[in-house]
N, C-alpha and C positions, 0 to 999 in steps of 0.2 A: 490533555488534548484528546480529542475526542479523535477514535479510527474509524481512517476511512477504507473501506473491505469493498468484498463483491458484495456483501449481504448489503451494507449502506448504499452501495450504489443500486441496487436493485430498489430501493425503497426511493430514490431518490429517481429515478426513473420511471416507478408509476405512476399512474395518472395525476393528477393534480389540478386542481381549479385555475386556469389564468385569472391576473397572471400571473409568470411565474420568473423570479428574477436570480440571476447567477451573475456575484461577480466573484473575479478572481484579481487578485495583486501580488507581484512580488515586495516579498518582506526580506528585511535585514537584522542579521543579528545584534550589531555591536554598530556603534556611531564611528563614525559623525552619517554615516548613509540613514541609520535607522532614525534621526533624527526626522527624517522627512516623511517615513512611513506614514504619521496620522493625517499630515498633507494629503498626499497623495489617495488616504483612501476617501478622504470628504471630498476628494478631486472626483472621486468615482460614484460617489454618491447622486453628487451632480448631475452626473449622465447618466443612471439609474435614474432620477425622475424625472430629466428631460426626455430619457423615454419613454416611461409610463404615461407619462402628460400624453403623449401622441396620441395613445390607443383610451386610457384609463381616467375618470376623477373619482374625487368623492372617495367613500369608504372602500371601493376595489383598489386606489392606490395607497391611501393611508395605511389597509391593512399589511400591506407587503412592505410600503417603503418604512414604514415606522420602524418595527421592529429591527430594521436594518441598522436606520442612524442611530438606533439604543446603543447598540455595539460601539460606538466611536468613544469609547471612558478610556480610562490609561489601564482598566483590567485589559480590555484586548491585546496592549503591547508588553505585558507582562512575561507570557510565556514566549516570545516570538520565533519562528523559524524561518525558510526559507520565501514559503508563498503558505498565503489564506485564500481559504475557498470557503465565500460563502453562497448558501438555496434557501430562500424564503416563497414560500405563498402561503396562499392563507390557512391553509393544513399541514405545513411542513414549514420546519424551521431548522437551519445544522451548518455550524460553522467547524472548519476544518483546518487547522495549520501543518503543512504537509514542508517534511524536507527536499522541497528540489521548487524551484524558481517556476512562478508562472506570469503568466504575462499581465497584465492591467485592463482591465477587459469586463466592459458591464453589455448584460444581455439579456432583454426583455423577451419573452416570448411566449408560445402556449405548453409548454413543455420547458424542463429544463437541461441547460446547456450545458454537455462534461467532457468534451472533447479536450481540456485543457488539463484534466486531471486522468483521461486515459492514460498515460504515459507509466505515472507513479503507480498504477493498479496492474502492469506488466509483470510477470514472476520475473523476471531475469533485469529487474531495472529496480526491486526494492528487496531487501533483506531485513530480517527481525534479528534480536540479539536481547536474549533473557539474561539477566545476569543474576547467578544464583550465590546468595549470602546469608548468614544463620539474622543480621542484621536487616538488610536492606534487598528485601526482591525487588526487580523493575525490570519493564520490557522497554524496548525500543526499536525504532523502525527506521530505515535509512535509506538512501540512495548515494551515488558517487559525490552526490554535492553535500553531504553529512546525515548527522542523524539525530531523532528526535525521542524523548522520552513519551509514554503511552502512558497516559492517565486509564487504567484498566478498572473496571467496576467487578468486584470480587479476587482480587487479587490479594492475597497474603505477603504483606509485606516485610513480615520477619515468623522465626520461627515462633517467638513468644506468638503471636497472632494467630495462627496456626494451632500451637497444639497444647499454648497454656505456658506461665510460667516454669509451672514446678517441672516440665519439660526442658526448657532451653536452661536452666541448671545443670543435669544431667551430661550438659553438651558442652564444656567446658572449653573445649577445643578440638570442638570437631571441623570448624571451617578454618581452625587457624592457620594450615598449610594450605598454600595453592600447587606445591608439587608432588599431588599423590598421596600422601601418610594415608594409614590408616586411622581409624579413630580411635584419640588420645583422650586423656584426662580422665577425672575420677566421678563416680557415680552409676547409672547403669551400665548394665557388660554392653559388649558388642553389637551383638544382634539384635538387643532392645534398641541401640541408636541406630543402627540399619530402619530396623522397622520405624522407628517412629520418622525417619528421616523421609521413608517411602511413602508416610501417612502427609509430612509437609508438602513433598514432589508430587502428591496426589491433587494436594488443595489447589497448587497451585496450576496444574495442565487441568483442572477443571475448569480454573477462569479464560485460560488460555483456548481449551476449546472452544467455549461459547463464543470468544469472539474470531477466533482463526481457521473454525472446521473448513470455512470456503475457499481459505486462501492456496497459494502455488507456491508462494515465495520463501525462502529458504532460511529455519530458523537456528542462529547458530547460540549453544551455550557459551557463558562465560563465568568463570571463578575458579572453586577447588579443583583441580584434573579429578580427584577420585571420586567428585559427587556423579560424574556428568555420567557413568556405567548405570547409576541410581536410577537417576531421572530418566534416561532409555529405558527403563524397564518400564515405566509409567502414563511413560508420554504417549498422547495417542495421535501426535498430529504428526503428518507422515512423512514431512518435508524436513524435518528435522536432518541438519547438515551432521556429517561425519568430522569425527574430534571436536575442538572447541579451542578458545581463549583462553587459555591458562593464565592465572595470577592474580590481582588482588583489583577490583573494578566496584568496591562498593565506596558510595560518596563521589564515582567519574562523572566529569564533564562529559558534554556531547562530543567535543572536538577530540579527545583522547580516546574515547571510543571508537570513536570512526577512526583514526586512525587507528586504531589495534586491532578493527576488525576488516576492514577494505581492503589488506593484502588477501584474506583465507576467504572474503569476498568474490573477487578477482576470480579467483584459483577454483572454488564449486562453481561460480556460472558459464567460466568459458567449458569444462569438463560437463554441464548441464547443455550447453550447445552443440557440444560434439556428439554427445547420445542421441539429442533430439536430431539431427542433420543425419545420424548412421543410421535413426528409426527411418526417417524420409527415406530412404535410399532404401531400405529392406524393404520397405511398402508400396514402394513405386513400380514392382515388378508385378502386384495384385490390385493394382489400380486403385489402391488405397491412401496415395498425396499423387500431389497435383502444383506446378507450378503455371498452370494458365490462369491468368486472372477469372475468367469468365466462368471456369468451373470451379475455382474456390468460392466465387460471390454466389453462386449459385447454392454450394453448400453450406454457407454460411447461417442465408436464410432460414434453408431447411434442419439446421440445428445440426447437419455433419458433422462439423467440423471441432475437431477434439486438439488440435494443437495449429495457430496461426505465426506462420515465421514473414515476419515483416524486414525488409532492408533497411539500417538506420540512415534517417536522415530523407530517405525518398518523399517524394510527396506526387499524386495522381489527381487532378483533379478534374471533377463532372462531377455526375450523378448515380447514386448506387440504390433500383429500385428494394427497398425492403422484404417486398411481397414475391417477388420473382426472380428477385437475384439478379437483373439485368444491370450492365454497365455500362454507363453513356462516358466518353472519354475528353475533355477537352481542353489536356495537353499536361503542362507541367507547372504554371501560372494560371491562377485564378483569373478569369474574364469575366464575372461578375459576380454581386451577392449571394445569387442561388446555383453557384459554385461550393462544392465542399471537394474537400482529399477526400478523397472514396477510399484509400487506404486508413486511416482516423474511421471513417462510417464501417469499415471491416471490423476493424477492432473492438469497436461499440458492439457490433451485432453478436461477434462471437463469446465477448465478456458475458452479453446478458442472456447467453444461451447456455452458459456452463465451460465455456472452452478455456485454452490456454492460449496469452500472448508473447511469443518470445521476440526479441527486438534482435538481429545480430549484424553487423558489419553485412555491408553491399555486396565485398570481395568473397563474404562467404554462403552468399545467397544460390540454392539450387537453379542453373541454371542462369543468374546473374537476374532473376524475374524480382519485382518490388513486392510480389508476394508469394507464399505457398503455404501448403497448408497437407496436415496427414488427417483424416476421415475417421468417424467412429465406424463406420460403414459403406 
């Protein structure tokens, strides 16, 4: 599965030639529901070239819709997860299987549509989870609705790959405990399986950097307890969660992962919202957050805004000028197509500016405002 990050979404929001086509679907894991999937996406096919027909023929829609219907083979339903996102035009092509449900939704237009995948790109709505084995490395990425394995390019997926046979010999059982041991068995002393252990956790936060250096969202180890002191030495990615999953996760299902990680889940993001909410409040005395709508949009635009706390579940709809930050309000139900949630257009703005988006409970919103936000300045 190919990640979706801030850096892909940055790529995916550059310019691009119309047109330019986004759809998204929810997918099912397990039947008799997933049975319907392939349905459903030639359902949406459908309405991907009854829209292009409006505006497009000829080779401007052949080249966008083609490569769309190539996708419909039973490779697509092979790896499945919750919802697929896919962006095609004629210089950009990237399909996305993301754990957490999106809606069925095809959209033609001169730019492409990602409102539906802000959500999953929130730091406090997705969590990573390495799972570290002398056999079997692998990342994965999740949400409360489960989690998915990350097809990562340059990742070492055991020690032999890493640092050579005549190496993982030496290692007889070094992963064999999940509760702490030191390292056993016979061959090199100590320190040499120290070292070469720091030389695999090296290889491996290299691949992880390349694809995670942009991200917020919170990565928690799993396997030995005594490797995880290791790999903090090496690791450079900064979100790295405190403690880890102890016990034995090589060869886990998605479903028994998430379930072994969603409690220690839970437990770092509400503790990640109580910091960011005690930041709010230190800063509000220096006029550095803000819960009035009109002067977060306002910083928004202007690239302020270093941390956006949205109410879950609210929704504002009008119009949110990009250029000027200005908010046109009207109301809480959309009254027409050129209607957007200005909260969703917040989110967008601040993602592709560098910021952070936290989602939290209404009840625990500053002020009870649908948005706020604390300032880089």
């Amino acid at each position: 599965m190919k990640l979706l990050n801030r850096e892909e979404l940055q790529r995916i929001l550059a310019p691009h030639p119309a047109p330019c086509l986004s759809l998204f679907m929810r997918t099912h894991r397990h039947p008799p529901d997933s049975d319907q999937d392939p349905i459903r996406f030639k359902n949406l096919l459908k309405d991907a070239e009854r829209l292009l027909s409006e505006r497009y023929v000829g080779k401007e829609k052949d080249a966008v819709l083609g490569p769309v219907a190539a996708l419909a083979t039973p490779e697509l339903w092979r790896d499945r997860a919750d919802g697929l996102a896919v962006f095609q035009a004629q210089d950009h092509s990237s399909v996305y299987r993301l754990p957490v449900a999106l809606p069925d939704l095809a959209v033609v237009a001169d730019s492409f549509h990602v409102k539906p995948v802000l959500g999953f790109l929130q730091s406090n709505q997705t969590y990573y989870v390495l799972v570290l084995s002398q056999n079997a490395v692998s990342l994965w990425v999740g949400t409360a609705a489960g989690a998915k394995p990350v097809d990562l390019s340059g990742l070492p997926r055991s020690l032999t790959e890493a640092l050579g046979i005549e190496r993982k010999e030496a290692h007889t059982t070094a992963f064999a405990s999940a509760g702490g041991a030191v390292f056993q068995g016979r061959g090199a002393p100590e320190a040499t399986k120290k070292d070469d252990l720091l030389r695999f956790f090296r290889a491996i936060d290299q691949a992880l950097w390349q694809a995670l250096r942009e991200e917020r969202a919170p990565l928690f180890l799993a396997g030995a307890g005594y490797t995880f002191p290791i790999y903090r030495e090496v690791s450079r990615y900064p979100h790295l969660a405190p403690g880890g999953l102890e016990g034995s996760f090589e060869g886990v299902g998605a479903d028994d992962l998430h379930r072994h990680a969603w409690p220690a889940v839970q437990a770092h993001l509400h503790a990640v919202e109580d910091d960011a909410l005690a930041e709010y409040e230190r800063l509000y005395g220096r006029k550095l957050s803000s819960d009035i709508l009109t002067e977060v949009a306002q910083a928004a635009v202007q690239g302020r805004v270093r941390r956006l706390l949205l109410g879950r579940g609210k929704r504002l709809f009008g119009r949110l000028d990009r250029t000027t930050g200005e908010v046109t309000l009207h109301g809480p139900a959309q009254i027409g197509p050129v209607d957007d949630d200005v909260l969703d257009d917040l989110a967008e703005v601040v993602l592709t500016k560098g910021g952070e988006i936290l989602v939290i409970e209404q009840r625990r919103m500053p002020g009870d405002a649908a948005a706020a936000a604390t300032f880089r300045w």
